[in-house]
C-alpha positions in Angstrom: -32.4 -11.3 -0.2 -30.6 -10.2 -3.2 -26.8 -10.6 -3.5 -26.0 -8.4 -5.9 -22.3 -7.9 -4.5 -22.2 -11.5 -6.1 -21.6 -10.4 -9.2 -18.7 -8.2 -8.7 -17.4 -11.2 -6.4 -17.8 -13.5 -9.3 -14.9 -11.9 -11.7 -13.1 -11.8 -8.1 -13.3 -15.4 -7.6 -13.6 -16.5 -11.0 -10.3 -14.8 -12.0 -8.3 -15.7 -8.5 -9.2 -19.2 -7.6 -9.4 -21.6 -10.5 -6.3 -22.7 -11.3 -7.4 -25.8 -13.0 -8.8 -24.0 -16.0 -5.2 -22.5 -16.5 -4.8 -24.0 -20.2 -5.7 -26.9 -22.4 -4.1 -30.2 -21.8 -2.3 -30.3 -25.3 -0.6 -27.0 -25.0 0.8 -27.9 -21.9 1.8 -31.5 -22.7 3.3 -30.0 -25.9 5.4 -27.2 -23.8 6.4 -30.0 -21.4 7.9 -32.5 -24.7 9.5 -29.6 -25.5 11.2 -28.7 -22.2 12.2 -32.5 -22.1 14.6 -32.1 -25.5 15.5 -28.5 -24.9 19.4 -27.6 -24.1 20.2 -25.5 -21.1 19.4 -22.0 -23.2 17.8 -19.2 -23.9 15.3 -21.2 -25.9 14.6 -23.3 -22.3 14.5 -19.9 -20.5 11.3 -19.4 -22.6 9.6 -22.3 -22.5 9.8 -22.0 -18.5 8.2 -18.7 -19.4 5.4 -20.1 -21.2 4.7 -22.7 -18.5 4.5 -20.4 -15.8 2.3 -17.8 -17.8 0.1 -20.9 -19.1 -0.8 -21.6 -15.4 -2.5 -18.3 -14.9 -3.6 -18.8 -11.3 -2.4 -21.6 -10.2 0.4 -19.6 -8.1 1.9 -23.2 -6.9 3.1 -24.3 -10.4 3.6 -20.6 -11.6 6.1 -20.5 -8.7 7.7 -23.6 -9.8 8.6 -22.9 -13.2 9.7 -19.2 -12.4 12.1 -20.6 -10.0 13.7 -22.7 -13.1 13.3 -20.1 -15.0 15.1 -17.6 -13.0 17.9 -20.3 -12.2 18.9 -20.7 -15.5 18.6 -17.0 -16.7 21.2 -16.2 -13.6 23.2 -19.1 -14.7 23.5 -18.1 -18.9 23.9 -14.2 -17.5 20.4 -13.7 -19.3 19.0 -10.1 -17.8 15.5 -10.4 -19.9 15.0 -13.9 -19.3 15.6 -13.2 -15.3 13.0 -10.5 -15.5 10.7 -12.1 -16.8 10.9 -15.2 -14.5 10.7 -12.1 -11.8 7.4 -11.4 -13.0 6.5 -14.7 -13.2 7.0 -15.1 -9.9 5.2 -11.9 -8.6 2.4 -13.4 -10.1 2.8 -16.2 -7.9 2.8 -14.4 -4.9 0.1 -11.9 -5.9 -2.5 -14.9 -6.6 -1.6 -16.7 -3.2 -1.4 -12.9 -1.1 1.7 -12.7 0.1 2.2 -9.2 -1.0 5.5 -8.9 1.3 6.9 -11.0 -1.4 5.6 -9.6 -3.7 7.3 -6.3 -2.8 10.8 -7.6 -2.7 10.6 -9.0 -6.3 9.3 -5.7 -7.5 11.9 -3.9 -6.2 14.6 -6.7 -7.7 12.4 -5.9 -11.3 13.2 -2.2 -11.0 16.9 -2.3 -9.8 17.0 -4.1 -13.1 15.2 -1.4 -15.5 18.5 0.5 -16.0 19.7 -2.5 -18.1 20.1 -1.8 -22.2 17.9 -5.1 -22.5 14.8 -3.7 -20.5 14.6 -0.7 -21.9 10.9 -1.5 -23.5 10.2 -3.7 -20.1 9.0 -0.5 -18.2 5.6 -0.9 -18.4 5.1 -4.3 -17.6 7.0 -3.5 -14.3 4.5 -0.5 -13.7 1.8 -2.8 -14.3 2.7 -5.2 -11.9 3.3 -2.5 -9.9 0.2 -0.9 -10.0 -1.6 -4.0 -9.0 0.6 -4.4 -5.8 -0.9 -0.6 -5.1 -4.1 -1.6 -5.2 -4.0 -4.7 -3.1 -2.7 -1.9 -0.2 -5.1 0.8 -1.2 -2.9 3.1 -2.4 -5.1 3.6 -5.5 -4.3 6.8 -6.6 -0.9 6.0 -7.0 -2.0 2.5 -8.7 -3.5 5.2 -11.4 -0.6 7.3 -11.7 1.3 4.1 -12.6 -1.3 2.4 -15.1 -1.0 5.8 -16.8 2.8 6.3 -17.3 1.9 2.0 -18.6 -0.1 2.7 -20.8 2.4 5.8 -22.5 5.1 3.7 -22.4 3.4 0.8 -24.4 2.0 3.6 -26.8 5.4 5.1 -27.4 6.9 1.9 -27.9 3.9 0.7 -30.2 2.9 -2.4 -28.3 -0.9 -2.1 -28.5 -1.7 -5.3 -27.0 0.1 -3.9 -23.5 -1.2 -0.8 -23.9 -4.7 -2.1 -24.2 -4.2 -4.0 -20.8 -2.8 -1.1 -18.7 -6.1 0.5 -20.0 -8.1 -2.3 -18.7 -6.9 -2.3 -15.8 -7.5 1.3 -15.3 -11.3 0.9 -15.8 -11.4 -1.6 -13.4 -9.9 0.1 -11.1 -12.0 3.2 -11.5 -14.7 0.2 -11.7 -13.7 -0.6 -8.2 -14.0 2.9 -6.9 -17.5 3.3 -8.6 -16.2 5.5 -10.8 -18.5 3.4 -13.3 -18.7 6.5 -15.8 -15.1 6.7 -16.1 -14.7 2.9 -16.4 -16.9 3.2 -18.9 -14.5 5.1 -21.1 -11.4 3.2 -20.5 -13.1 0.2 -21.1 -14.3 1.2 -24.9 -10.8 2.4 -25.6 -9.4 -1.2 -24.5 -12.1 -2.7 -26.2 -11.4 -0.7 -29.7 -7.6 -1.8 -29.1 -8.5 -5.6 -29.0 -10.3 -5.6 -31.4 -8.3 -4.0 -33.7 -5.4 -6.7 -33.4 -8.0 -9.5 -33.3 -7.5 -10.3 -29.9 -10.6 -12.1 -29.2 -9.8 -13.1 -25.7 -9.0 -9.6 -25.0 -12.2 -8.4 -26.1 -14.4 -10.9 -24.4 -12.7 -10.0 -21.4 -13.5 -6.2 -21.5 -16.9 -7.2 -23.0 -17.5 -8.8 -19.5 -16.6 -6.3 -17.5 -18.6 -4.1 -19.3 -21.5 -5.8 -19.3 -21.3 -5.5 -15.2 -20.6 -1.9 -15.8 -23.9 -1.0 -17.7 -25.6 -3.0 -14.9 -24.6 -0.8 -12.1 -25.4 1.9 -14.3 -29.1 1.1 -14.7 -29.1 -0.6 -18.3 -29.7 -4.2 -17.8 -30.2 -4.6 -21.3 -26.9 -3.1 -22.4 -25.4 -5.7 -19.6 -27.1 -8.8 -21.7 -26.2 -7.7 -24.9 -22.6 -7.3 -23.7 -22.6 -10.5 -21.3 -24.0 -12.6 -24.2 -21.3 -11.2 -26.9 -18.7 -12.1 -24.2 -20.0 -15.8 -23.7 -20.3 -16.2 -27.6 -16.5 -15.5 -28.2 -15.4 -17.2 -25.4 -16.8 -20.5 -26.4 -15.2 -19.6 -29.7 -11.8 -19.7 -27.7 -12.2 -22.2 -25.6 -11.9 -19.8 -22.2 -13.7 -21.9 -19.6 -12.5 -19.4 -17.1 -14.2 -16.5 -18.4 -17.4 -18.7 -19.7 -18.0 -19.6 -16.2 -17.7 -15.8 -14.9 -20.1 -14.6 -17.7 -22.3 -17.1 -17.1 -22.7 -16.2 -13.6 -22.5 -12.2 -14.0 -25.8 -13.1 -16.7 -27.6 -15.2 -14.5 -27.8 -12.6 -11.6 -29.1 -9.8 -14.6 -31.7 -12.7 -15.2 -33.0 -12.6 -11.5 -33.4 -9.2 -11.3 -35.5 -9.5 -14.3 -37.8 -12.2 -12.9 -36.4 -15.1 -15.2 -35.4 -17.1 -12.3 -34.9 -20.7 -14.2 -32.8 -19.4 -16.9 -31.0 -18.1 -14.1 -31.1 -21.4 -12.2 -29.9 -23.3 -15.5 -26.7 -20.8 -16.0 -25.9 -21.5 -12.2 -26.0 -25.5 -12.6 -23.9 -25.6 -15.7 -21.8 -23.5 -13.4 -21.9 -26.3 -10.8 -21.0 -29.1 -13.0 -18.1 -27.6 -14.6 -16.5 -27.0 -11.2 -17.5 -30.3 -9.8 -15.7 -32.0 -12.3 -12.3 -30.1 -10.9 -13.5 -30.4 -7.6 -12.9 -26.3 -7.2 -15.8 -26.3 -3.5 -15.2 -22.6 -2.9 -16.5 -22.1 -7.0 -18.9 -24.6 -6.1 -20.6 -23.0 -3.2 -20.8 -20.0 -5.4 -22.8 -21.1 -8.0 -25.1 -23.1 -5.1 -25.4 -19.3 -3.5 -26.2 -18.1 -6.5 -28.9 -20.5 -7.1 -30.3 -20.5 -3.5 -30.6 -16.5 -4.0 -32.6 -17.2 -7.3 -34.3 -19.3 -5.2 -35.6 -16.3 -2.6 -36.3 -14.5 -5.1 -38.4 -16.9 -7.1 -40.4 -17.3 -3.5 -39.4 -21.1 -2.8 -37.4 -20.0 0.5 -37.2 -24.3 1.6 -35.4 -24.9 -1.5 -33.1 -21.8 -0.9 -32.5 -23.7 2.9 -31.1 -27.1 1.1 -29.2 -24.7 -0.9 -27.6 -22.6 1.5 -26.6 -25.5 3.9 -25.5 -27.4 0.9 -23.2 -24.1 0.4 -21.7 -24.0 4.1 -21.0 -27.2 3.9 -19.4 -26.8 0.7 -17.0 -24.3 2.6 -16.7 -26.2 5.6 -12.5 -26.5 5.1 -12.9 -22.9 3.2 -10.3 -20.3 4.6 -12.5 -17.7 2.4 -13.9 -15.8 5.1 -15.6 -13.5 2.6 -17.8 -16.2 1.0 -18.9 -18.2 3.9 -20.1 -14.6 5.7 -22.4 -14.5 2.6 -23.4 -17.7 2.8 -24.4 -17.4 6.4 -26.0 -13.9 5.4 -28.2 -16.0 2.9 -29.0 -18.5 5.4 -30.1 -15.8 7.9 -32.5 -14.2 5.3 -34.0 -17.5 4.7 -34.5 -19.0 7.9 -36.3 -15.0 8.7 -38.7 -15.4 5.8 -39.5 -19.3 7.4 -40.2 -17.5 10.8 -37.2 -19.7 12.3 -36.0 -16.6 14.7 -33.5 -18.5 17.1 -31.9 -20.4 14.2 -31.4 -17.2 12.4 -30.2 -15.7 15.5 -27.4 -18.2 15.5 -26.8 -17.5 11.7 -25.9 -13.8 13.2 -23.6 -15.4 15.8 -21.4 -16.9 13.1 -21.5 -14.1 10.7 -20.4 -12.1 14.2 -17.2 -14.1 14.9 -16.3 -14.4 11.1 -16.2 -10.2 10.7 -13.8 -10.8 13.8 -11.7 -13.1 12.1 -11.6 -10.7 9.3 -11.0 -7.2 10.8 -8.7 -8.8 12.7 -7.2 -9.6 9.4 -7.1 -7.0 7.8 -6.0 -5.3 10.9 -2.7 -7.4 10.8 -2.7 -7.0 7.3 -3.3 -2.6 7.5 0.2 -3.0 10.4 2.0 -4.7 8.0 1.6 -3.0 5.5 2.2 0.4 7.8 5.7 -0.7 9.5 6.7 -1.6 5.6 5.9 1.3 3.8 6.8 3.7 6.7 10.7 1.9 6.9 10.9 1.4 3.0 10.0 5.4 2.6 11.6 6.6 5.7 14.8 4.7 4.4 15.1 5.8 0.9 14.2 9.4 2.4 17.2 9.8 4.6 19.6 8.1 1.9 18.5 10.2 -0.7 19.1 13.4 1.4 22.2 11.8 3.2 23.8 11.4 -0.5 23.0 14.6 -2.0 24.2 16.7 1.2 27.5 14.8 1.0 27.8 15.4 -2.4 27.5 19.5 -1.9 29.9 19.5 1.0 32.7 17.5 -1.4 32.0 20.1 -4.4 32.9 22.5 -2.0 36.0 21.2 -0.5 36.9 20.7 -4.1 36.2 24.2 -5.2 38.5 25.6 -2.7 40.7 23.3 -2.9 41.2 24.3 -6.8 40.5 28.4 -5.6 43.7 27.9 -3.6 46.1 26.6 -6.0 44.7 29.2 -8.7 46.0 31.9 -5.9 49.5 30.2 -5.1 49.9 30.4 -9.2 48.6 34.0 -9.8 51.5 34.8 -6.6 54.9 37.0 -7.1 57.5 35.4 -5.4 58.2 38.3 -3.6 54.3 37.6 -1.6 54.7 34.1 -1.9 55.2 33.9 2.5 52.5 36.7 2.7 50.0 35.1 0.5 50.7 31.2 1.9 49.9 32.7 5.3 46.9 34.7 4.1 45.5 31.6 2.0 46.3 28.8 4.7 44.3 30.6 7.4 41.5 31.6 5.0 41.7 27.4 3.9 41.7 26.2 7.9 38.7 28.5 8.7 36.9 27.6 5.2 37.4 23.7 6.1 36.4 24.7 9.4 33.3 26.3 8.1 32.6 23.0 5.8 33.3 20.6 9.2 30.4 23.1 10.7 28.2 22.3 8.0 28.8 19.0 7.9 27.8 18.5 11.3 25.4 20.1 10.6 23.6 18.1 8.3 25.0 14.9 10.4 22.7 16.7 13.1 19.9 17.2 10.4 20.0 13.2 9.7 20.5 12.1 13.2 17.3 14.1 13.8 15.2 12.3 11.5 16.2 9.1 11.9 15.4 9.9 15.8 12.1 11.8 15.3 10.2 9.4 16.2 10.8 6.7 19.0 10.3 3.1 17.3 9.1 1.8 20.5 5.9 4.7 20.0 5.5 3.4 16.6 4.9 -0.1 17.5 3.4 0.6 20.8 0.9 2.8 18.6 0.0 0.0 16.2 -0.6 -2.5 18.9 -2.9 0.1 20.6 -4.8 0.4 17.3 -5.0 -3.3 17.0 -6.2 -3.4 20.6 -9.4 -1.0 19.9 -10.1 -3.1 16.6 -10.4 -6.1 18.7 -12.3 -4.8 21.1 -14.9 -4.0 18.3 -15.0 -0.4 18.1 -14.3 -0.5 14.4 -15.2 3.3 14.1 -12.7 5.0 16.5 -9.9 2.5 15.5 -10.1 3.2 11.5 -9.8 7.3 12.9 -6.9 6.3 14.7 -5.0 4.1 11.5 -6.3 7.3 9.4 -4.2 9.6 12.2 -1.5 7.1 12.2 -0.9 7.1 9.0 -1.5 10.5 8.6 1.5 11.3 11.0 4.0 9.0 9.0 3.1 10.4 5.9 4.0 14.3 7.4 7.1 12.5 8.4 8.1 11.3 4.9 6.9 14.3 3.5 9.0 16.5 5.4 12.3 14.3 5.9 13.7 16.3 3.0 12.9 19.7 3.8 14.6 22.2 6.2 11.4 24.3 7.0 8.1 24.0 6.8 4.8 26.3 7.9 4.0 26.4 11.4 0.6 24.9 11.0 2.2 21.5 9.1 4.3 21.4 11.9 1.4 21.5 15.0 -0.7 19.0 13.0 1.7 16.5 13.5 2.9 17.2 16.9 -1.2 17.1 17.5 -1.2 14.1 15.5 1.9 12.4 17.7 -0.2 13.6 20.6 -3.6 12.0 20.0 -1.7 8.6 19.5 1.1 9.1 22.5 -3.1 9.6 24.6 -4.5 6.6 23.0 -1.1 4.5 23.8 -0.9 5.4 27.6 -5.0 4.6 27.8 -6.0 8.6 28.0 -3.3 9.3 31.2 -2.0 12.2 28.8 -3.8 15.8 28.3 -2.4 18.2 26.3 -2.6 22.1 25.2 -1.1 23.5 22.8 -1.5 27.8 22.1 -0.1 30.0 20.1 0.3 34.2 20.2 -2.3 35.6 17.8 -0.1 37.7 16.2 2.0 34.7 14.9 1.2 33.8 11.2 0.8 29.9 11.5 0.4 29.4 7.8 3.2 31.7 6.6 5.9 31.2 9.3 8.0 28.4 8.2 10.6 26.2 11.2 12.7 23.4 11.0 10.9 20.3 10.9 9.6 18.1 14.4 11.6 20.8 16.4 8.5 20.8 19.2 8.2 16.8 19.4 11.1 15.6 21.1 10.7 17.9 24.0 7.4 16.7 24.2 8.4 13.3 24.0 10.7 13.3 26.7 7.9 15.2 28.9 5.8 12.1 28.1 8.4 9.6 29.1 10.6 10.7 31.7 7.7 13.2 33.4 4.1 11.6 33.2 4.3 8.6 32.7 6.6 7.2 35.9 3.6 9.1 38.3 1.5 6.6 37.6 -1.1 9.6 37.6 -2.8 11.4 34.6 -0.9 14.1 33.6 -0.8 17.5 32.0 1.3 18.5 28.9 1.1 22.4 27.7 2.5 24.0 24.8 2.9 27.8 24.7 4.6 29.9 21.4 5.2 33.4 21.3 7.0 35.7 18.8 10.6 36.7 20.4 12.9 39.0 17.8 12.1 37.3 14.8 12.2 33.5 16.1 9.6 31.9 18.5 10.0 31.4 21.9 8.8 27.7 22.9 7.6 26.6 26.3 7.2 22.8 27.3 5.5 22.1 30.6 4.3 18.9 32.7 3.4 18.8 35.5 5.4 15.3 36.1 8.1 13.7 38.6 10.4 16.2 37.7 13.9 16.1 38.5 17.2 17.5 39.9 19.4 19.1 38.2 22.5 16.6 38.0 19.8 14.1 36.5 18.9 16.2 33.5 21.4 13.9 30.9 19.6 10.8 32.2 16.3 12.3 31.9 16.7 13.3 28.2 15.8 11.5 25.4 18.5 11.2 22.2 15.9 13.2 20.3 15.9 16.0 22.4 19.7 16.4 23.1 20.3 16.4 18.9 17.9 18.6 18.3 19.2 20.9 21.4 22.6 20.6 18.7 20.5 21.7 16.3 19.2 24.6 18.3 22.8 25.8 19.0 22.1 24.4 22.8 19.5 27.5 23.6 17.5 25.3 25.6 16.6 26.3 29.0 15.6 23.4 31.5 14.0 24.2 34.9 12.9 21.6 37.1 12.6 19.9 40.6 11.6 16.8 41.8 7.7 16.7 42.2 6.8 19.9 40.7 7.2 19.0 36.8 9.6 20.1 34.3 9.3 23.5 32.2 11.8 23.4 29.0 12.0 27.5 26.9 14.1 27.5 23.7 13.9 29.6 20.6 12.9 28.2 17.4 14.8 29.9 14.4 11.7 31.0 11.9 10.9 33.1 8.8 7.9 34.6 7.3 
């Protein structure tokens, strides 16, 4: 069994988890005598900084010294020492995943930007920034960001930062595959380092590249770049990245059949974290060595080695590694004929991808309800502002029209022309109190559009499917659910938009609303052929509240499976709408109890057109007109 995934995991884990080759032992005691004499100044503000950078992954100590850091910044009134100790402490919470965290003190670093003292501080937000987008797989974004990086750091003339928002955009396109493309980036970061002797720099690129060529099919491009890496990094005294080369050359040695060079890279690998008692780096290397092992054809000394590396991860809470390490021991125990122990191999790799889809499950909802109330938020005070702002220009604008008039007046029309002007004023502020309401009706809509209780009821349905193992149709239904929020976002801000957007999300609301209520919903939805679907544009989630409330107060309380249909016709220029269930129904003088805070705002923003007809037990049919234009 080869684990060629191993070397991709190795930079992972080599890079994430080994805190105690953060730094040398006489920097840090000669940071910590300084911090002992320092005053309670910028100069300490600094040396907090160094610490915490110094620790590199060890997000426990990062976290302490940012928090000193950041105390005495706020207390000296010290905006680029506070920032810094911010992204210190980002750091912190982006080695130890607690990406909420995270979030928050990015947006703190960015309410900050405006300040005079930051103005050269952009990048190194949209750095950090970019690597909070990729943790939540919003990579194209992530790219967007490590670009406008690495311009600002370029424009500003900082080389060294505008070599590592390069780096980190061939590893991301590293990531996606994209190995031709990494390629690129990573000989432009390369020619960067090396051009302000940044040795470290370069040995780190050199590494990645050397995995690079491998996936590409030149294992003896990956050597030669593998072996330059390991050569400078002994130079500078980087265990971290000796021990990540190392590994990365010793599976390149496998697959070219010299399996005790491989073993020898691998056991230096094991002493050095044995030493710092690192077990999860540990179990790597002894992975790494019992795959050598299979290879080599000596599948009882792969067994020692694999049980030696589950028991190595006994406490582990890496889910990741010990499914590979009961993956290895499954292959061995197959090639030894042992079938009923490797069945029970394939029993615990079983329960552990439930532990981690349920997970990332948690994680994927999380990360959902955030970004959907973070966007929906800055959506609807964005648009809230800049309506309010139009509808004070105008009262100002007539206000000053009006005066100009009394002015310009004889005396002789001054009665005439007060009368004239203050019923022209009262019907203009009448017209601006319309409009207002207006766009009060316009934000009361979206922020009503869709029932929180749906949202949450939708995510736990989705959570429901994953754990009841049908990966498949719950990653369609998170792909439709996020979907949906993303039409929401996009259209918060717009006052029409094309029939066709507008049906895909209703569908889209549908199709969860059906997995929510366990299938009791069916649903059509048809449209006159001579309406242009593409090119007529309405008012945004005009359909789903109607729909909503024929979910909620009509098929659901029958206890029954129910019908929902959807009819749109052309009707002198607009559309007429139809709404139909076949639910409880109701009577007439129950219709305001019956109706959903969605529906009666948008009936506002209908001008009240809406047409109700009902009885209890025969369903409810709703008809309005939806204003449109082609």
């Amino acid at each position: 069994m080869r684990l060629n995934k191993l070397i991709l995991i190795v930079l992972i884990t080599l890079t994430c988890g080994c805190s105690a080759f953060a730094e040398p032992t006489g920097q840090r005691d000669s940071l910590l005598q300084q911090l002992n004499i320092a005053g309670e100044d910028t100069n300490k503000v600094w040396l907090l900084n160094q610490l915490a950078k110094n620790s590199i992954h060890n997000y426990e100590e990062i976290y302490q010294w940012a928090n000193q850091q950041l105390e005495l910044s706020e207390s000296l009134n010290y905006p680029k020492g506070k920032f810094y100790a911010l992204m210190n402490l980002s750091d912190a919470f982006y080695f130890s995943a607690q990406f909420d965290r995270m979030h928050t003190i990015l947006t703190q670093m960015e309410q900050m930007l405006p300040h005079q003292e930051l103005e050269n501080e952009q990048g190194i937000y949209l750095l950090l920034l970019s690597r909070f987008l990729k943790k939540t797989g919003e990579y194209d974004q992530a790219a967007i960001h490590l670009l406008e990086a690495r311009d600002h750091f370029a424009q500003i003339g900082n080389r060294k930062r505008e070599a590592d928002a390069i780096t980190d955009l061939a590893i991301l396109h590293s990531n996606l595959g994209q190995y031709g493309d990494a390629a690129k980036y990573y000989r432009q970061a390369l020619n960067l380092y090396e051009r302000h002797d940044d040795m470290k720099g370069v040995s780190h690129v050199l590494s990645h590249m050397g995995i690079v060529a491998y996936y590409q099919g030149y294992p003896d491009s990956a050597e030669y770049f593998l072996l330059r890496a390991l050569d400078i990094q002994k130079v500078v005294n980087s265990a971290l990245t000796i021990a990540s080369s190392k590994s990365s050359l010793g599976n390149i040695y496998i697959e070219s059949g010299r399996y005790d060079e491989a073993l020898r890279l691998f056991d230096e690998n094991y002493q050095s974290y044995s030493a710092i008692r690192d077990t999860t780096n540990m179990a790597l290397a002894v992975l790494q060595s019992a795959d050598a092992q299979i290879e080599k054809g000596d599948n009882r000394q792969a067994l020692v080695l694999a049980n030696k590396a589950l028991e190595l991860l006994r406490h582990s809470e890496d889910l990741n590694m010990t499914k590979n390490a009961y993956e290895l021991l499954a292959a061995v125990l197959e090639n030894l004929g042992e079938f009923p122990e490797a069945l029970n191999a394939y029993k615990e790799i079983s329960a552990i991808e439930k532990k981690i889809n349920a997970e990332e499950t948690a994680q994927k909802v999380i990360e959902v309800e955030r970004r959907y109330q973070f966007e929906r938020q800055q959506e609807q005070i964005a648009l809230l502002t800049e309506k309010n702002k139009v509808s004070e220009l105008e009262l100002d604008r007539n206000a000053n029209a009006l005066r100009a008039r009394t002015y310009l007046t004889a005396s002789l029309s001054l009665l005439i022309i007060m009368l004239i002007g203050g019923g022209w004023f009262v019907r203009r502020q009448h017209q601006l109190r319309e409009q207002k309401k207006a766009a009060e009706l316009e934000h009361r809509a979206l922020r009503t559009q869709m029932n929180p209780h749906f949202i949450f009821n939708a995510l736990n349905s989705i959570q429901r499917i994953y754990l009841e193992g049908d990966i498949d149709e719950a990653n369609e239904y998170i792909a439709d659910f996020s979907t949906l929020m993303r039409n929401i976002l996009e259209n918060s801000n717009k006052s029409a938009i094309s029939l066709h957007k507008e049906l895909e999300t209703l569908r889209l609301y549908l199709g969860l609303e059906k997995l929510r209520s366990r299938n009791k919903i069916d649903y059509s939805i048809s449209v006159d052929p001579e309406i242009d679907q593409l090119n007529t544009k309405v008012p945004p989630l005009v359909i789903q509240p109607f729909v909503e409330n024929a979910i909620w107060h009509g098929i659901l309380p029958t206890k029954e499976k129910g019908n929902i249909d959807i009819r749109l016709s052309p009707r002198n220029g607009n559309l007429h709408c139809e709404v139909s269930d076949n639910g409880v129904g109701m009577n007439p003088d129950d219709r305001t109890k019956s109706t959903s805070k969605g529906m009666a705002i948008t009936e506002q923003r209908l001008g009240n057109k809406v047409e109700i007809e009902s009885s209890p037990g025969s369903g409810t049919r709703v008809t309005f007109l939806i204003p449109a234009n082609t």
